[in-house]
N, C-alpha and C positions, 0 to 999 in steps of 0.2 A: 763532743757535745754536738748533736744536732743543730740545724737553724731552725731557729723558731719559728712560727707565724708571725708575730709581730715584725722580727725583725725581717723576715720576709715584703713585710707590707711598705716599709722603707723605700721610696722607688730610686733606682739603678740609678745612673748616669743616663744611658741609653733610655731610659723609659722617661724619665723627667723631661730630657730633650725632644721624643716623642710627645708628649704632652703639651710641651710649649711651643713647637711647629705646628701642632694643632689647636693650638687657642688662639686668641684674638692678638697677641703678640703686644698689650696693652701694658701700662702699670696694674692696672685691676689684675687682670690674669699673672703676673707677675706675684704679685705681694700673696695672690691667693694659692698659688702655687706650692711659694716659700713657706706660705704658712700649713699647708697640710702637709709637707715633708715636716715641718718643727712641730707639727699634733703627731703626727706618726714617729716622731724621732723620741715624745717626750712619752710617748705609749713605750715606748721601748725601757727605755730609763725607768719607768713606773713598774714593768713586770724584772722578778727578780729574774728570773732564768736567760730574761732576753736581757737584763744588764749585767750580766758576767759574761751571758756572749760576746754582745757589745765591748768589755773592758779587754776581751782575749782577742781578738779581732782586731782593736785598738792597735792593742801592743802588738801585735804581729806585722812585720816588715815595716813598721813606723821608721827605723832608721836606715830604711835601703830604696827606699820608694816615695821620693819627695813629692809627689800629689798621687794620693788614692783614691779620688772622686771617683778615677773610671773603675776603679776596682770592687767597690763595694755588690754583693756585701762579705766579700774573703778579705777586705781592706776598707779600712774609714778613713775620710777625712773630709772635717767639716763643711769644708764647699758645695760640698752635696746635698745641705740643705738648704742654700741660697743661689744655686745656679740659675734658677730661674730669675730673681733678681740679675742676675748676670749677665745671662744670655739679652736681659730687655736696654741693658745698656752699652751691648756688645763689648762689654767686659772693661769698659773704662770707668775706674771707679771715681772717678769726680765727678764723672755725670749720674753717678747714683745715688737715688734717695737715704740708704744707708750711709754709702762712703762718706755722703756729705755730713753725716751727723756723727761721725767719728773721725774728725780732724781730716777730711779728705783722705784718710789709710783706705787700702785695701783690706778687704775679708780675711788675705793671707795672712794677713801680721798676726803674729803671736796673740796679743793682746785688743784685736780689735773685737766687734759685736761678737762675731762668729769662731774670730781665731780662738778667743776664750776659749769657746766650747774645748777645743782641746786639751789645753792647759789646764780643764778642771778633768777632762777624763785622763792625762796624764797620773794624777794623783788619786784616781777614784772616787772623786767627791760627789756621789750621787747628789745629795739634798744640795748643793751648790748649785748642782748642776740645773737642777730643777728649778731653781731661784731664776738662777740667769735665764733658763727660756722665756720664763716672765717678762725678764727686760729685753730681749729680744723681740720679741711680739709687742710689745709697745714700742719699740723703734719703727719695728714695721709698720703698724698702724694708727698708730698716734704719732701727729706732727709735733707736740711739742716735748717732745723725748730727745736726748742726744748720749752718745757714750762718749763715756773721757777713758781715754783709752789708758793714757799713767795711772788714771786712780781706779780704773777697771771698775767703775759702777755707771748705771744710770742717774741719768741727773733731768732735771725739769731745764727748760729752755727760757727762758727768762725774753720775754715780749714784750719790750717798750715805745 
């Protein structure tokens, strides 16, 4: 199977890093970043051709290749839509506006914002998956969001 255009449009490792040496190096540029890698990620997930690529692509060297960031798109793994977030906190995730609204965890964790993402492409759960970008983009943009990472939902942040 060919790569698609969509999944094409996905940017690299290299190209995303490109991207964020060239911007203002901000939270803004950050969060705006993450978020048209999660519109171009969820364009993918929406066209069928580019989400059976995507699930093969998945599954392929998932268990020999413990981070595929740099690999994509011959390899996924979800960091690749939040390195820019990453790159603006030079990779410490207490200091990030994510981390901090998933119990201080890192991205990497199984079950945190991002790690999710894998865990539902593990079992091919498209319309899951789809769900969750949702909650993902209100973490990112909306302050009073947080993930519980044991009960793997979004939750409302309760401000007293």
């Amino acid at each position: 199977m060919r790569i698609s255009v969509k999944i094409k449009e996905l940017l690299t490792y290299a190209e995303i890093t490109d991207k964020w040496e060239n911007s203002n190096k901000d939270i803004n540029a950050a969060k705006l970043l993450t978020l048209r890698q999660l519109e171009k990620f969820e364009e993918v997930i929406s066209d069928d051709e580019s989400w059976k690529k995507l699930v093969e692509i998945f599954n392929s060297g998932r268990e020999t290749d413990a981070w595929l960031a740099l690999d994509w798109p011959d390899g996924f793994d979800e960091l690749i839509l939040c390195l820019p977030m990453c790159r603006y906190v030079d990779f410490e995730c207490r200091e990030c506006k994510i981390g901090k609204r998933q119990e201080n965890n890192s991205c990497a964790n199984d079950y945190s914002l991002f790690g999710y993402i894998s865990e539902l492409l593990k079992v091919s759960d498209r319309n899951g998956l789809q769900n969750h970008i949702t909650s993902v983009k209100k973490i990112l943009l909306l302050e009073n969001y947080k993930w519980n990472i044991s009960e793997k939902k979004l939750e409302l942040i309760n401000f007293k």
